[in-house]
C-alpha positions as CSV (number, residue, x, y, z in Angstrom):
1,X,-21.4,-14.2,5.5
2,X,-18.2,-16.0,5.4
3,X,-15.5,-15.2,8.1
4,X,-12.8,-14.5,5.9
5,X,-14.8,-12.2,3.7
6,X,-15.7,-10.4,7.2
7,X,-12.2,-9.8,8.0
8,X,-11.2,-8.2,4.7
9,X,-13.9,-6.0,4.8
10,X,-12.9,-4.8,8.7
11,X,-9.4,-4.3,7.4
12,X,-10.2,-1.9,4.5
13,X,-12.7,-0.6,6.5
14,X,-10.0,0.5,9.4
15,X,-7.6,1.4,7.2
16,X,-10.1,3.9,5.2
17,X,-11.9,5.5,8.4
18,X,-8.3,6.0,10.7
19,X,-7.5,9.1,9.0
20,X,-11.1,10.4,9.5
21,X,-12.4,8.9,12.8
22,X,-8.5,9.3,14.5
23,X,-7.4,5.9,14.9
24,X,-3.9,5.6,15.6
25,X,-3.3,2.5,13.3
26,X,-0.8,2.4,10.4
27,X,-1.6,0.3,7.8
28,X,0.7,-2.3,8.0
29,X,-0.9,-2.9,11.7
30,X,-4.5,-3.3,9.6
31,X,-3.4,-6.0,8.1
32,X,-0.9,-7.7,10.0
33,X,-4.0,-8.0,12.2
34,X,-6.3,-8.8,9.6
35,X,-3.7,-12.3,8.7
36,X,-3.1,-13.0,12.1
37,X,-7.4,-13.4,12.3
38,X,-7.3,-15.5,9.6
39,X,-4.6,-17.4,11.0
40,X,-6.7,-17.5,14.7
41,X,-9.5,-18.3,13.1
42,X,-8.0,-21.5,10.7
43,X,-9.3,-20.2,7.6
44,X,-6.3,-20.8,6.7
45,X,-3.1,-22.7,7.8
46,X,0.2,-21.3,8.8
47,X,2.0,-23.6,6.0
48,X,-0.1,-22.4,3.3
49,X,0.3,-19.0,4.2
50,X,4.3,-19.5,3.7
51,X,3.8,-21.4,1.0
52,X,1.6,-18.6,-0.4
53,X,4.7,-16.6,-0.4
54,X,6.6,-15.7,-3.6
55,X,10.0,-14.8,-3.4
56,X,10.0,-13.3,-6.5
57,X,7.3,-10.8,-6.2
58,X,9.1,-10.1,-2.9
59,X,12.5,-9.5,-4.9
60,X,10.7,-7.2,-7.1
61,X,9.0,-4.9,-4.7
62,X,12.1,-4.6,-2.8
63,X,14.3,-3.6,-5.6
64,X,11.3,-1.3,-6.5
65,X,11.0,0.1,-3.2
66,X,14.9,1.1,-3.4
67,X,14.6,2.4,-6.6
68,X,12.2,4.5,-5.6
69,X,13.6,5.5,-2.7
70,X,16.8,6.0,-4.2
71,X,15.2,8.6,-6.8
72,X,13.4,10.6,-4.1
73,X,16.7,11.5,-2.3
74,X,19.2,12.0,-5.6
75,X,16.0,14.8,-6.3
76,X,15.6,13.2,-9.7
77,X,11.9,13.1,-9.4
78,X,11.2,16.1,-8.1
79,X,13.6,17.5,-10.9
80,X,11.3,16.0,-13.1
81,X,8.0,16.5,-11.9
82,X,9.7,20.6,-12.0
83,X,10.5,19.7,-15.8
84,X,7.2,18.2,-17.0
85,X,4.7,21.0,-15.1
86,X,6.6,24.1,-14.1
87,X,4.3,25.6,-17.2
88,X,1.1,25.0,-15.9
89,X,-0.9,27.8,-14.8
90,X,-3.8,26.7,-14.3
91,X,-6.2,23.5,-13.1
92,X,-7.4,22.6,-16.5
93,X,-3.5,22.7,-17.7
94,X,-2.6,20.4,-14.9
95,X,-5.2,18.3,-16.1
96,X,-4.1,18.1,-19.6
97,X,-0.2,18.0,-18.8
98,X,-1.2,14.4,-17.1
């Protein structure tokens, strides 16, 4: 099996059993570890990893991460999430409101 494919498959697999077996390890940790193996290993090297980075998908999920963030506190979304299902009653009409 190849090393790399190894790796990937012990990250997801941490990060899906650390809520149920109690493992104290945040996601971030998962995979910070995970590229750090890769790195160890020389799968891959340390320049094409930074040269693997793009600025602008990094722009973009920063500005969406303040968005988002900036939504949550203003209480616009949970003003809107009131708005769009305070009707529902039941299951099946939360089902068909989404």
């Amino acid at each position: 099996m190849n090393l790399s494919l190894f790796i990937l498959l012990g990250v997801y697999l941490v990060i899906a059993c650390r809520k149920i077996c109690g493992i104290p390890v945040k996601i971030w940790q998962a995979m910070t570890a995970g590229a750090l193996l890769v790195l160890m290993t020389g799968r891959i090297s340390p320049l094409s990893a930074i040269q693997a980075i793009n600025l602008d998908v990094m722009v973009f999920l920063l500005g969406m991460f303040v968005l988002g963030e900036a939504l949550i506190l203003s209480g616009y979304l949970s003003s809107l999430a009131y708005g769009i299902l305070h009707r529902v009653k039941s299951a099946d009409g939360l089902v068909l409101m989404i």
